[in-house]
C-alpha positions as CSV (number, residue, x, y, z in Angstrom):
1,X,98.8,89.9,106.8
2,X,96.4,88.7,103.8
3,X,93.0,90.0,104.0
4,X,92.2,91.1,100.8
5,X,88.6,88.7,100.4
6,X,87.6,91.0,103.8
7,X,89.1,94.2,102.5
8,X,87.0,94.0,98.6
9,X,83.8,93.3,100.4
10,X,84.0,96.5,102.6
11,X,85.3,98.9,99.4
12,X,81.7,97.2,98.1
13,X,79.8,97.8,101.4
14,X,80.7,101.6,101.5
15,X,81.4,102.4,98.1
16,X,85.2,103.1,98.0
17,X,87.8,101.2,95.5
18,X,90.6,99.6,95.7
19,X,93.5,99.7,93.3
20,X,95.5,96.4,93.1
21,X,97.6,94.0,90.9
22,X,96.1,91.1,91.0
23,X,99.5,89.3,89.4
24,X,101.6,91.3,92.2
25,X,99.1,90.1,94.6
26,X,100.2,86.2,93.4
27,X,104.1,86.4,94.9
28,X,104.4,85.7,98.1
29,X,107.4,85.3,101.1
30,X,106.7,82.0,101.7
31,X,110.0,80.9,103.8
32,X,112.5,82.7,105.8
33,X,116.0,81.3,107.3
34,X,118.0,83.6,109.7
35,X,121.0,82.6,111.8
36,X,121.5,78.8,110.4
37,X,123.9,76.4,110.7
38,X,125.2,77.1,107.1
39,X,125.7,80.8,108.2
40,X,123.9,82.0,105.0
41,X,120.9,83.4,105.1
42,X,118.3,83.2,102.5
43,X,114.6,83.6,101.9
44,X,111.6,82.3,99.6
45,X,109.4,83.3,97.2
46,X,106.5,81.6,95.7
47,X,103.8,82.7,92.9
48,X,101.0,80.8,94.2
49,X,99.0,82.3,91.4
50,X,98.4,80.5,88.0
51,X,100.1,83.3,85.7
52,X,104.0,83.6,85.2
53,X,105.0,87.3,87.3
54,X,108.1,89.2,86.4
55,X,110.0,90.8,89.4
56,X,112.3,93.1,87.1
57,X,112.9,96.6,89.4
58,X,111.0,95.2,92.2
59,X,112.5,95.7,95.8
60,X,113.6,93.9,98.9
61,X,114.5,94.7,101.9
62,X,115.1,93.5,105.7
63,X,114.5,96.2,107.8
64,X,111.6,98.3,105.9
65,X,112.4,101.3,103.1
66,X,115.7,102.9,104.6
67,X,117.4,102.4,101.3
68,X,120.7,101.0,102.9
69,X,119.0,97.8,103.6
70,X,117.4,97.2,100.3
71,X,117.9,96.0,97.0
72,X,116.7,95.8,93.3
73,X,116.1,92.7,91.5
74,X,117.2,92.1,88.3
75,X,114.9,90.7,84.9
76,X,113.2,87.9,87.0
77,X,110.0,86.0,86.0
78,X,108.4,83.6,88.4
79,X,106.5,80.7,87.1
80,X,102.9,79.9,88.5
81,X,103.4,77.8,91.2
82,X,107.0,78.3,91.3
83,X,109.4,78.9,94.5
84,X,112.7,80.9,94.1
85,X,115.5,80.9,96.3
86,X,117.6,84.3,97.2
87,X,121.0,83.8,99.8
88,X,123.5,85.3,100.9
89,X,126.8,84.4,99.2
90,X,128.7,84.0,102.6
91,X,132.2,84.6,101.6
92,X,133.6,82.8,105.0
93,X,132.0,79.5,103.7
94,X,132.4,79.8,99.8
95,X,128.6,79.5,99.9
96,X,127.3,78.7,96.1
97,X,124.2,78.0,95.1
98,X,126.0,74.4,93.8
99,X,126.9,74.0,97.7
100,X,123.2,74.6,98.6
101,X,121.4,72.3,96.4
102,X,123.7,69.1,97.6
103,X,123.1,69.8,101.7
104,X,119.3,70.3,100.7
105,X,118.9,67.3,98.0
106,X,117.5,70.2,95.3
107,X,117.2,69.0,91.4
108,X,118.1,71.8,88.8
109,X,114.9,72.5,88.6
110,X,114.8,74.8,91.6
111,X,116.0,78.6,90.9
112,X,118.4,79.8,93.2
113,X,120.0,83.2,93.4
114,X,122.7,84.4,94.9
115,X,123.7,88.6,95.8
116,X,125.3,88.3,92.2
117,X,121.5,87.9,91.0
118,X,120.5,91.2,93.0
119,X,121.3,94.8,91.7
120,X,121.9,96.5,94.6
121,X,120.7,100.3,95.4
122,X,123.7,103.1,93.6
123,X,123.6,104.7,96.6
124,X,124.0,101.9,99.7
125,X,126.3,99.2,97.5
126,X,124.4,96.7,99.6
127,X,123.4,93.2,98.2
128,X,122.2,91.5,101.2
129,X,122.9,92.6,104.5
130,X,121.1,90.0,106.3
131,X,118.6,88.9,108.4
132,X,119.2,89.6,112.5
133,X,119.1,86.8,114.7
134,X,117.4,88.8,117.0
135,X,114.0,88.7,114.7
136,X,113.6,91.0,111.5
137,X,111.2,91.7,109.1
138,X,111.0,91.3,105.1
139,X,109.2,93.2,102.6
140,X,108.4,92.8,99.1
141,X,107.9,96.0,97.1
142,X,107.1,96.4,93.4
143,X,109.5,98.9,92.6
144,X,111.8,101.1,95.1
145,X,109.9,102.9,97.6
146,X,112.5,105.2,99.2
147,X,111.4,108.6,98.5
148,X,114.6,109.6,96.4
149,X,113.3,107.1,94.0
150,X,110.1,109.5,92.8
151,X,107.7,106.4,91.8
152,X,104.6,105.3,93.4
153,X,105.0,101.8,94.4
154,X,102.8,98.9,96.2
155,X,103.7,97.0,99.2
156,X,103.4,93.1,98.0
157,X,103.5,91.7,100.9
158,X,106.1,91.8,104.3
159,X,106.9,89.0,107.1
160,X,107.8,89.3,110.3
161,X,109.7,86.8,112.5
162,X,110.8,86.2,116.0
163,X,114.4,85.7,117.3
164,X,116.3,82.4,116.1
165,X,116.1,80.1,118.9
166,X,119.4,79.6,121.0
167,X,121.9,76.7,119.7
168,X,123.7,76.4,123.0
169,X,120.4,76.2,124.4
170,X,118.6,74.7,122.1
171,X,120.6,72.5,119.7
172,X,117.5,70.7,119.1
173,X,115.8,73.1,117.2
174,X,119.0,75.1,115.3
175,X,119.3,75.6,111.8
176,X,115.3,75.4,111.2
177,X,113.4,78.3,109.1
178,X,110.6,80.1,109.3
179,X,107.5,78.5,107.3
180,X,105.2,81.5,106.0
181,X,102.9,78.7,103.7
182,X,100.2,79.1,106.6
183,X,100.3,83.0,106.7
184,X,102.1,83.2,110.0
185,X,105.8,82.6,110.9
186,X,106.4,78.5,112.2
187,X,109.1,76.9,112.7
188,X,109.9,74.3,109.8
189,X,109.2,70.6,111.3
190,X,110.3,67.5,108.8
191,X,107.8,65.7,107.1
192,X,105.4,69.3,107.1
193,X,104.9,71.0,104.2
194,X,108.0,69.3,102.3
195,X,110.4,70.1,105.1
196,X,113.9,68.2,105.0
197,X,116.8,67.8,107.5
198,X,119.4,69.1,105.7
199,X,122.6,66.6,105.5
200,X,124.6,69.3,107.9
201,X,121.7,69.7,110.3
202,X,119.6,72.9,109.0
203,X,116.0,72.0,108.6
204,X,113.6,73.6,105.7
205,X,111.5,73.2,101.9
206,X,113.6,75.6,100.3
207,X,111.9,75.2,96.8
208,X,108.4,73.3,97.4
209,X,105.9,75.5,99.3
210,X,102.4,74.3,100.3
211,X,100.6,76.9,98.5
212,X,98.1,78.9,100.2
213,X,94.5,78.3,100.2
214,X,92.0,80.9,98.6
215,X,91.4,83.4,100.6
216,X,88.2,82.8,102.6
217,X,84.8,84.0,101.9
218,X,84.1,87.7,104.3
219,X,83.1,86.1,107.8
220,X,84.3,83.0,107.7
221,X,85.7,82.7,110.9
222,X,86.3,79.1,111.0
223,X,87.1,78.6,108.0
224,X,84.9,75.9,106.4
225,X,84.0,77.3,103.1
226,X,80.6,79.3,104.2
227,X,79.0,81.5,107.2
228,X,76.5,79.9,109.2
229,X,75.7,80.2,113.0
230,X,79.1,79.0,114.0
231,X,81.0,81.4,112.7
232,X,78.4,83.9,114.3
233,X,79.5,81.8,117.9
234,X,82.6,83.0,117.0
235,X,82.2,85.9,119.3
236,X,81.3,84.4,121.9
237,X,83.6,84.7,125.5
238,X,84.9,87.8,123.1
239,X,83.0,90.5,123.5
240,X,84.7,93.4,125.0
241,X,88.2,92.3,124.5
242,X,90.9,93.9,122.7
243,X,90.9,93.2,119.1
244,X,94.4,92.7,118.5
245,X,96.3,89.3,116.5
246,X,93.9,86.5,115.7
247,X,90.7,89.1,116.9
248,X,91.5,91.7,115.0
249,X,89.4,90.0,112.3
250,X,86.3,90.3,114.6
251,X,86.5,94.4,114.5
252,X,84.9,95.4,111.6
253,X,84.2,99.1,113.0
254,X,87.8,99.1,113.8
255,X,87.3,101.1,117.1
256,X,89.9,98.1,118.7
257,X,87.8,96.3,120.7
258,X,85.1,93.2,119.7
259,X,81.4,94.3,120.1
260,X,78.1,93.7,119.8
261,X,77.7,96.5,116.9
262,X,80.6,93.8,115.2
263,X,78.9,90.5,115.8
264,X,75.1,92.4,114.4
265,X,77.1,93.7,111.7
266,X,78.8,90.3,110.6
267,X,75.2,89.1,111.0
268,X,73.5,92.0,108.7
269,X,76.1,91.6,105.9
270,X,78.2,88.2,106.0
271,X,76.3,85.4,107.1
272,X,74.7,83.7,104.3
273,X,71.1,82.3,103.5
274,X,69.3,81.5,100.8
275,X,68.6,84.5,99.9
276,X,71.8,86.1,99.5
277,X,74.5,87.3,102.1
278,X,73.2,89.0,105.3
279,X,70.2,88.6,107.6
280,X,69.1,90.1,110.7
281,X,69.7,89.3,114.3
282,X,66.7,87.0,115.3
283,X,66.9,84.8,112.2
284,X,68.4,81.8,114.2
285,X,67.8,79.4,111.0
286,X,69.5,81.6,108.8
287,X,66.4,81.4,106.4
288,X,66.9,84.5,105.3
289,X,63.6,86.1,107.9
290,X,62.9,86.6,110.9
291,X,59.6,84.7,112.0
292,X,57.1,83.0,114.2
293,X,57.6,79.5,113.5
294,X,61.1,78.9,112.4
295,X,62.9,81.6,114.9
296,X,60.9,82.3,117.4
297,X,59.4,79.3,118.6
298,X,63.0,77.9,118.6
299,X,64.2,80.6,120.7
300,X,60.8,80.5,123.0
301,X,61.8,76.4,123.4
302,X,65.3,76.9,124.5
303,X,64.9,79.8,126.9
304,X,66.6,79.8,130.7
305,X,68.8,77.6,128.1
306,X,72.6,78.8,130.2
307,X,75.2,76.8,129.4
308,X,76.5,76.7,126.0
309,X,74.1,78.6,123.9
310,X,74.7,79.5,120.8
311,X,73.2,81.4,118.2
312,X,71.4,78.4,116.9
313,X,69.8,77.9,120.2
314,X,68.8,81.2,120.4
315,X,71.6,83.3,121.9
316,X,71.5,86.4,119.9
317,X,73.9,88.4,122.1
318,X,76.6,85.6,122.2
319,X,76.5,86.0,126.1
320,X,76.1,82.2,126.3
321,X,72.6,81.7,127.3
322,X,69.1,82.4,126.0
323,X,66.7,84.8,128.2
324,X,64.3,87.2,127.1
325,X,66.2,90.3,128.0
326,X,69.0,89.7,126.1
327,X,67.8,87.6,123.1
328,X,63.9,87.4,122.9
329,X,63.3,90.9,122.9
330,X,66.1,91.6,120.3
331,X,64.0,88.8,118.0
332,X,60.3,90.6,118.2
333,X,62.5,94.2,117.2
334,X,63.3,92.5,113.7
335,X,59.9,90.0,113.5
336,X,58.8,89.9,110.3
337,X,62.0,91.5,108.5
338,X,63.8,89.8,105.2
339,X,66.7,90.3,103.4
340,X,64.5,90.5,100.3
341,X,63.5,93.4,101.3
């Protein structure tokens, strides 16, 4: 859902540009609870940036830009690192922001907003229709994008998340929220991230949100902070399949399946030496060359190598082992090349 490190460093590779707000680009849906105990649903967001954002105008909406679904926020400012609260005002259970801050334990320092706090759309009258049980998604405009509306507007960001488990099945794991910190929808867990059990059962951090990590540097499967020859053995056991969910990341041609024209270009523009980003297949000690002594007389010592290879070894077509076929004629093709050049 986040990719933007990955998406700059192609718009620099082919020479397009990118338009973007990089204090839009700071809010985040950070938390999502659908189908609780409390019978309100609400939702969080979170400027993980270090700037205070204003939301004045901007739109939300649970089931994508049909206009009945959505609404308008009114003159909000988030602070950096700050996490908002927006619920549903269940009339059935009188449910107040005072109400929610007591079952959750929450200090008056945390912002909550009820559908009084939302303007809604003249034309639906809706505040907050709520999220579906059955799994929904949110999305986070910067102004209304319903055509009607006659402004260009920017998708901040959208979550998606899957059915609310079962009470009478599952009473175990009823009343918990989605947890968005990590990029992906989890179930909230107490005693992770600043999740609580709530005193009438709901578990959730409504309020604190682990903030996300900088985005990754371009290639860095892992992540540890650079790309070497692991990342590179990333590929590995996936060539040829589908690039779809965590994969998808490994398709930079985007033809939807992972290749070997994707692990030689990740090699030719990501993984890093000491001469700058990008190498050429054959340099197995990422030196920045492709040589004699430091690649090929590695490759040359590890050959009939089968089990476990990896790019370090010598394995330049991440099939797993080191032969000349596959790997020691692909080195000789790019003997003697350099990134410096």
């Amino acid at each position: 859902m986040k990719c933007n490190a990955l998406l700059a460093a192609f718009a620099t590779l082919f020479g397009f540009t990118i338009l973007a707000n990089p204090a839009s680009a700071q809010i985040l849906i950070t938390e999502v609870s659908s189908d609780n105990i409390l019978g309100a649903d609400w939702f969080e967001l979170t400027n993980t940036g270090d700037t205070t954002v204003s939301i004045n105008n901007w739109y939300w909406d649970d089931n994508g830009p049909t206009g009945a679904d959505g609404s308008l926020f009114l003159d909000l400012s988030i602070a950096a690192g700050e996490s908002v609260i927006v619920i549903r005002d269940s009339e059935s259970l009188d449910m107040i922001a005072t109400t929610f801050r007591g079952i959750y334990g929450l200090d008056a320092s945390v912002r909550i907003f009820t559908e009084d706090d939302i303007a809604p759309i003249p034309a639906s009258g809706d505040l907050f229709s709520g999220l579906s049980s059955n799994g929904d998604e949110i999305s986070l405009w910067d102004g209304d994008p319903n055509p009607s509306a006659g402004t260009a507007v920017n998708l901040i960001d959208f979550v998606e998340f899957p059915a609310a488990p079962n009470p009478e099945f599952e009473p175990a794991d009823f009343g918990k929220s989605f947890d968005f910190s990590s990029g992906t929808a989890v179930l909230s867990t107490v005693g992770v991230d600043g999740a609580v059990l709530a005193t009438n059962g709901d578990v959730g951090s409504p309020g604190f949100t682990q903030l996300v990590p900088p985005a990754s540097l371009p290639g860095d499967f892992e992540p540890d902070g650079d790309v070497d020859a692991e990342d590179i053995d990333f590929y590995s056991g996936n060539i040829g399949a589908m690039a779809d969910g965590d994969l998808a990341q490994l398709d930079f041609d985007n033809d939807g399946f992972v290749t070997l024209d994707d692990h030689q270009f990740h090699i030719e523009n990501f993984v890093q030496t000491p001469n700058g980003a990008g190498t050429f297949v054959g340099d197995i000690n990422l030196d920045g060359s492709v040589n004699v002594l430091g690649d090929a007389f590695s490759l040359v010592g590890n050959l009939g190598l089968t089990s476990g290879a990896g790019y370090a070894d010598g394995d330049l077509n991440a099939d797993g082992a080191v032969n000349v076929l596959g790997d020691a004629f692909g080195l000789v093709g790019n003997l003697g090349r350099s990134n410096g050049e």
